[in-house]
Backbone as CSV, one residue per row, in Angstrom:
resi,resn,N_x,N_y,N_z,CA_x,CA_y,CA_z,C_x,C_y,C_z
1,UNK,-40.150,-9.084,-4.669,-40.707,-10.427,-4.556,-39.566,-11.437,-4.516
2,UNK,-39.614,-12.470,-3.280,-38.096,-13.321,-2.911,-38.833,-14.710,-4.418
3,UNK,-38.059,-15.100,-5.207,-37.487,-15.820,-5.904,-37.837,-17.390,-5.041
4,UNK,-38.301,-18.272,-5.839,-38.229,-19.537,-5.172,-37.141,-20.286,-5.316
5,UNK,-36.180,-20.745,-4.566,-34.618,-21.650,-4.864,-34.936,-22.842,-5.424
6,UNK,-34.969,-23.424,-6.187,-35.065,-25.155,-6.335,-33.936,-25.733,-6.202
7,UNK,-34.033,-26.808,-5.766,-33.047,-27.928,-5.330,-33.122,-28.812,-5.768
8,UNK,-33.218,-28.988,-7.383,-33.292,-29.912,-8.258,-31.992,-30.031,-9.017
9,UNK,-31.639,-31.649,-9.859,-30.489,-31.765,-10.196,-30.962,-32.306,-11.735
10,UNK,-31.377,-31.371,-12.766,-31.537,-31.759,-13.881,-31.199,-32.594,-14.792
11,UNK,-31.614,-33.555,-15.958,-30.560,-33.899,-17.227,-29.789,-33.009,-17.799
12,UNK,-30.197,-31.583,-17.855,-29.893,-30.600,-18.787,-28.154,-30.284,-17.871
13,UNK,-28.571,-30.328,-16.775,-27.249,-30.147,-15.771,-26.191,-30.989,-15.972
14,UNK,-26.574,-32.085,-16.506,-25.300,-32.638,-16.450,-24.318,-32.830,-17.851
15,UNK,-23.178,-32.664,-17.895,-21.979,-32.516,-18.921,-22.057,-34.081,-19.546
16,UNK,-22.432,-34.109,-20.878,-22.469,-35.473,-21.581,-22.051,-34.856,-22.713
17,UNK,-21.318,-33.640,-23.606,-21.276,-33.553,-24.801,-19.507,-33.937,-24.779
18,UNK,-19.438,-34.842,-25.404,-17.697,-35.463,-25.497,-16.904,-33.987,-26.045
19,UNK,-17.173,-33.345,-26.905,-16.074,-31.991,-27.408,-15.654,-31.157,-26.284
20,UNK,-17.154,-31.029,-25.275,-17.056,-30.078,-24.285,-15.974,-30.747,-22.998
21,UNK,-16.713,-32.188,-22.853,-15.354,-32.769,-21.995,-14.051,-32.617,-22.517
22,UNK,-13.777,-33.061,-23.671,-12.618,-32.984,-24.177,-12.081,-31.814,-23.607
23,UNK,-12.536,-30.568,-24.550,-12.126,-29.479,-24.302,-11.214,-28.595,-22.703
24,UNK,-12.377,-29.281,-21.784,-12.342,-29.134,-20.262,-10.920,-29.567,-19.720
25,UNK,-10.830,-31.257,-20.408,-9.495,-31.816,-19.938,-8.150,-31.705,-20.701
26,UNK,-8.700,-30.496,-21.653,-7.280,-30.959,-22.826,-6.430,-29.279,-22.366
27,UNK,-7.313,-28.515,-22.611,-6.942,-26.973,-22.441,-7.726,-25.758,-22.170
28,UNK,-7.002,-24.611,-21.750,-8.098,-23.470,-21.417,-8.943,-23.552,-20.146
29,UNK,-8.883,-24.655,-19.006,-9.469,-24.627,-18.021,-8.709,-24.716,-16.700
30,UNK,-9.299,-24.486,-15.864,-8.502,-24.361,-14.038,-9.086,-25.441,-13.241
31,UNK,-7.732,-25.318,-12.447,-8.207,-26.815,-11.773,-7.490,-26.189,-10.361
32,UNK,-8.172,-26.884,-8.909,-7.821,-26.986,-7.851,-8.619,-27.723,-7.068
33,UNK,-7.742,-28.249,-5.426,-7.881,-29.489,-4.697,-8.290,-28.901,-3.651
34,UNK,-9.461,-29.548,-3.287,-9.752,-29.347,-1.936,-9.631,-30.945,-1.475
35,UNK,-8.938,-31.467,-0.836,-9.392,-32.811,-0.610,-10.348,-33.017,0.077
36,UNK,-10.874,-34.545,-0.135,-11.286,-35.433,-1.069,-11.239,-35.281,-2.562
37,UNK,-11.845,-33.785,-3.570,-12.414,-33.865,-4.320,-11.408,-32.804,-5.318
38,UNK,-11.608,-33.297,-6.587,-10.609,-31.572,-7.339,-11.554,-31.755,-8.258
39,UNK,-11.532,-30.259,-8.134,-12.275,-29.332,-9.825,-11.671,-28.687,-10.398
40,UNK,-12.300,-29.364,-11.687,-11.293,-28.608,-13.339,-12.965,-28.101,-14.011
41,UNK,-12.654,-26.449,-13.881,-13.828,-26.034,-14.656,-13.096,-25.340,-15.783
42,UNK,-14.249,-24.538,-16.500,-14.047,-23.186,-17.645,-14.782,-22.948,-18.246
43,UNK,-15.205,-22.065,-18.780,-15.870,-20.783,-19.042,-16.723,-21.283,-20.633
44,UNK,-17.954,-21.335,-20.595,-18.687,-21.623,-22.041,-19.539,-21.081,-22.568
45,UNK,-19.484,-20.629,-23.521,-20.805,-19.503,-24.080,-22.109,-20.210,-23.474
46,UNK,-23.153,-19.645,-23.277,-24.108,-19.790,-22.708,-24.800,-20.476,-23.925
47,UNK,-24.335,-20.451,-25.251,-25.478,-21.017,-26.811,-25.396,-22.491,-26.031
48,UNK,-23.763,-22.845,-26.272,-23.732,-24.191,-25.407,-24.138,-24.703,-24.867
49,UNK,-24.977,-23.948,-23.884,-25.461,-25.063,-22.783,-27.266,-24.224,-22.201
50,UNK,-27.606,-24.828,-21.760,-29.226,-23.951,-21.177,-28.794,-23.465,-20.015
51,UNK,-28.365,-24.291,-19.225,-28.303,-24.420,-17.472,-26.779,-23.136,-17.682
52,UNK,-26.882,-22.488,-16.368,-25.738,-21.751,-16.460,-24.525,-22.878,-16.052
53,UNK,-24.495,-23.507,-15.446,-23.327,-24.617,-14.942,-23.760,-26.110,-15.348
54,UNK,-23.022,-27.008,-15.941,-23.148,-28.129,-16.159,-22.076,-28.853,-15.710
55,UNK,-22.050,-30.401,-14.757,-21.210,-31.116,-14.058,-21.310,-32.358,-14.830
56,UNK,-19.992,-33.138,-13.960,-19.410,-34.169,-14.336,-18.746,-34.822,-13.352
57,UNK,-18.968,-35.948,-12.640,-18.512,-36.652,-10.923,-18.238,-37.967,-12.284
58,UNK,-16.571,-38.015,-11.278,-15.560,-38.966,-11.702,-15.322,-39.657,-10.130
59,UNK,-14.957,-41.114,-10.590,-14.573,-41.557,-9.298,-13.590,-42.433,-9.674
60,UNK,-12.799,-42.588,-10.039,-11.541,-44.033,-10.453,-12.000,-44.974,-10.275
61,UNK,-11.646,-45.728,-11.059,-11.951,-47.332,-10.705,-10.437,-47.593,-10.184
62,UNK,-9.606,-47.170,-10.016,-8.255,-46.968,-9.280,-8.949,-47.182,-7.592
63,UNK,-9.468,-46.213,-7.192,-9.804,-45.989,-5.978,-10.787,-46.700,-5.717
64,UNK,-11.891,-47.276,-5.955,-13.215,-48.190,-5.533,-12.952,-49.037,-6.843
65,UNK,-12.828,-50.564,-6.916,-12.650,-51.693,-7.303,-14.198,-52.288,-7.965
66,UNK,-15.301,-52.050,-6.510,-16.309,-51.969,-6.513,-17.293,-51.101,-7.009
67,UNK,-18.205,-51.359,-8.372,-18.925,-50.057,-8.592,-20.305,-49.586,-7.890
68,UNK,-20.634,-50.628,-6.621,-21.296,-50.199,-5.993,-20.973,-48.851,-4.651
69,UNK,-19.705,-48.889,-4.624,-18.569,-47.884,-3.933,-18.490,-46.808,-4.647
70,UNK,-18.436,-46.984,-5.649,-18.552,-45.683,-6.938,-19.348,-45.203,-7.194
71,UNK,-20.194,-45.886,-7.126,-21.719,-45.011,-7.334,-22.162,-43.933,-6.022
72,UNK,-21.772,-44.691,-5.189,-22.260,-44.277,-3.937,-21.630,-42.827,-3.660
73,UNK,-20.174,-43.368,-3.976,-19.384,-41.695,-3.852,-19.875,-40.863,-4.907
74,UNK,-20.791,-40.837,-6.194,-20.817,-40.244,-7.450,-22.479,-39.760,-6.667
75,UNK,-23.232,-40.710,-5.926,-24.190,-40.042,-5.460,-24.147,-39.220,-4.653
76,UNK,-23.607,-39.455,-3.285,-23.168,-38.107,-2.631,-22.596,-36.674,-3.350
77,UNK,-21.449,-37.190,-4.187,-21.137,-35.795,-4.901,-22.353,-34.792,-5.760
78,UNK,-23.214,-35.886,-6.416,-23.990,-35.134,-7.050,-25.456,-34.589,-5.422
79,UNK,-25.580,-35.147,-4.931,-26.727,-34.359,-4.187,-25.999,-33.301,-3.243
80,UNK,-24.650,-33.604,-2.757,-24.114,-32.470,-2.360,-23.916,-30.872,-3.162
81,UNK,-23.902,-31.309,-4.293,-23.749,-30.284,-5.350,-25.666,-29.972,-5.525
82,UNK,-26.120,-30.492,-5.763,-27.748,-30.035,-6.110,-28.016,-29.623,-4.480
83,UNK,-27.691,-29.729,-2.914,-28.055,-28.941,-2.303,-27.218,-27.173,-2.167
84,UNK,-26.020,-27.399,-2.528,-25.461,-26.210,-2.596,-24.760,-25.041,-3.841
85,UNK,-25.822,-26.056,-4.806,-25.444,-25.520,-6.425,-25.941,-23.615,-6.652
86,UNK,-26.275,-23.407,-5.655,-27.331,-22.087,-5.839,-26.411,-20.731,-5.600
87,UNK,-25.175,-21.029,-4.563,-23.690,-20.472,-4.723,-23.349,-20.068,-5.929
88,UNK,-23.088,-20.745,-6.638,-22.504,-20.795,-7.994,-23.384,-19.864,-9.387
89,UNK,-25.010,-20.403,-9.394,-25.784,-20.041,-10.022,-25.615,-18.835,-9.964
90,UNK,-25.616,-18.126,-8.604,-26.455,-17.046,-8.403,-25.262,-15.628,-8.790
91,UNK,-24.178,-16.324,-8.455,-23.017,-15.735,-9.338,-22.686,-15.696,-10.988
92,UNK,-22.923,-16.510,-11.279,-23.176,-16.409,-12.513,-24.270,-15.794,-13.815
93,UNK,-25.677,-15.419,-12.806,-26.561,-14.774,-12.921,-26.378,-13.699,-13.518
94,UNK,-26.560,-13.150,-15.110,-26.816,-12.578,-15.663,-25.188,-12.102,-16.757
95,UNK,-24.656,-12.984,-16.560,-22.752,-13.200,-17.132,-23.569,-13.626,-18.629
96,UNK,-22.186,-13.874,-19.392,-22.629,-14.085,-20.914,-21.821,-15.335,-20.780
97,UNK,-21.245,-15.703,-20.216,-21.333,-17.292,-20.066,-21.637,-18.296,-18.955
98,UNK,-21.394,-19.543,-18.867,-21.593,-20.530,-18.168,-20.524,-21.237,-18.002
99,UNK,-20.361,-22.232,-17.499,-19.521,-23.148,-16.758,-19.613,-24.769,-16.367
100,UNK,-18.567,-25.234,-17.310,-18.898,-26.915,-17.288,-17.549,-27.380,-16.798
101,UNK,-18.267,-28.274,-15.348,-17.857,-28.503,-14.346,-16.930,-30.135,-13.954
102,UNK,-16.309,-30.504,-13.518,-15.346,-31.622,-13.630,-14.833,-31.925,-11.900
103,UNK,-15.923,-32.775,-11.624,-15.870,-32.923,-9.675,-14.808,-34.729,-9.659
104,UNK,-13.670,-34.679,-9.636,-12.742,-35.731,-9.150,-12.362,-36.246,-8.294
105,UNK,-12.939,-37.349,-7.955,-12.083,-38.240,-6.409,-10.980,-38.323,-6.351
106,UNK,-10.588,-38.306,-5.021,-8.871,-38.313,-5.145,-8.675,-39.345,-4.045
107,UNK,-9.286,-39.469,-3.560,-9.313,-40.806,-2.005,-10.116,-42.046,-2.228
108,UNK,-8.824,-42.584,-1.231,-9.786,-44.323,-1.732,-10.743,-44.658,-0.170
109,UNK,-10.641,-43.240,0.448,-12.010,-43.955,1.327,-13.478,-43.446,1.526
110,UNK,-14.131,-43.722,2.052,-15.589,-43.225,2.006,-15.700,-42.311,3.068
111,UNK,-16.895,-41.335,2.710,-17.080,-40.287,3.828,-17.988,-39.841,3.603
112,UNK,-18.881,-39.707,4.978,-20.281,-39.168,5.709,-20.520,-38.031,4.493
113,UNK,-21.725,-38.048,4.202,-22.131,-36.682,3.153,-22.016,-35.932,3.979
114,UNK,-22.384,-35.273,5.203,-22.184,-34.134,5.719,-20.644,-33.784,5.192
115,UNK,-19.997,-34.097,5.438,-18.038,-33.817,5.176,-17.882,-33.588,3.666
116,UNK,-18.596,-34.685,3.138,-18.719,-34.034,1.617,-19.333,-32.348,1.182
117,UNK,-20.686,-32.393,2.149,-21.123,-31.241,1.628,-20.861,-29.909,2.294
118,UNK,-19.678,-30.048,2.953,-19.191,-29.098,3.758,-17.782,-28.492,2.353
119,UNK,-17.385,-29.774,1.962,-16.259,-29.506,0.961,-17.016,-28.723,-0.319
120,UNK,-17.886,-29.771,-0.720,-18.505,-28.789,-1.391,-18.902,-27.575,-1.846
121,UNK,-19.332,-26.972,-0.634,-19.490,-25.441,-0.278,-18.352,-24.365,-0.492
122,UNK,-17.230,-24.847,-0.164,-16.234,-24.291,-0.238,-15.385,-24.416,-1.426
123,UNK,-15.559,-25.667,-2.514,-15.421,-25.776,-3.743,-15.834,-24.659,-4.865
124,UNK,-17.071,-24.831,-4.331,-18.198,-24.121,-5.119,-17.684,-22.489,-4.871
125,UNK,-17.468,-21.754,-3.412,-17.089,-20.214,-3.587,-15.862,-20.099,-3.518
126,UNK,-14.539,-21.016,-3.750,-13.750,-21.023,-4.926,-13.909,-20.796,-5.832
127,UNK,-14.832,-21.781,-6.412,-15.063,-21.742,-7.909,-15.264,-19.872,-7.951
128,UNK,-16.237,-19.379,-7.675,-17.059,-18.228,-7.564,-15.657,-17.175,-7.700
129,UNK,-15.131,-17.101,-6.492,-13.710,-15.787,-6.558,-12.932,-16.678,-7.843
130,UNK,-12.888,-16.995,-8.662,-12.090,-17.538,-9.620,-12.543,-17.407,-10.898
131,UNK,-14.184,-17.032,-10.996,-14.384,-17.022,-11.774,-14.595,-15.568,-12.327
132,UNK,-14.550,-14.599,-11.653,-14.678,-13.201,-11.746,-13.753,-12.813,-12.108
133,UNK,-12.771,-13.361,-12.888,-11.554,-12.844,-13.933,-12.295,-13.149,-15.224
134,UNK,-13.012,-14.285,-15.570,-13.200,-14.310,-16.581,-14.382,-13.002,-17.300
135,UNK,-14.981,-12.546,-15.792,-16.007,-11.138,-16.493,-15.651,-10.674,-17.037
């Protein structure tokens, strides 16, 4: 029996516990650039969290001045990620941990979601071959 995919982007999904950020940016986690965007993930007991992956979209106020510019890039990142989050999940599927996630702007200009969610994709099965050391 095929499984129904949802393409939903939860509260539970998203990274708000300050120890766990901390943790993410201080030590013990990996980071790499795809431009536009870099991710710093790592590895979290599953008690931690419900969702197997939990995120976090940063945008500088360095780079957009404007927080209507910021938002905009923080929205694309997040629906690009809730259409191609299922990569990631489905790898992680049945592991004894999870993964809290750290999506960073690195450009000060704007770009078509398609281009975003093309980066995306390829973020995401990075992430995936990278994370199969930690099994």
């Amino acid at each position: 029996m095929m499984e129904r995919q949802t393409f939903t982007f939860t509260k539970e999904e998203r990274l708000c516990r300050r120890a766990v950020i901390s943790r993410l940016f201080e030590s013990g986690s990996r980071s790499f650039s795809h431009f536009p965007l870099r991710v710093v993930f790592m590895p979290v007991a599953r008690e931690e969290q419900k969702p197997p992956v939990s995120i976090l979209v940063s945008v500088p106020k360095k780079h957009f001045k404007r927080a209507v510019k910021r938002n905009r890039v923080k929205r694309q990142v997040r629906e690009s990620y809730r259409k191609s989050k299922h990569i990631l999940w489905e790898a992680l599927e049945g592991k004894s941990f999870g993964l809290a996630v750290a999506f960073i702007w690195l450009d000060k200009t704007l770009y078509p979601s398609e281009e975003i969610e093309s980066k995306m994709r390829l973020l995401l099965e990075r992430i995936v071959e990278k994370t199969r050391v930690f099994s």
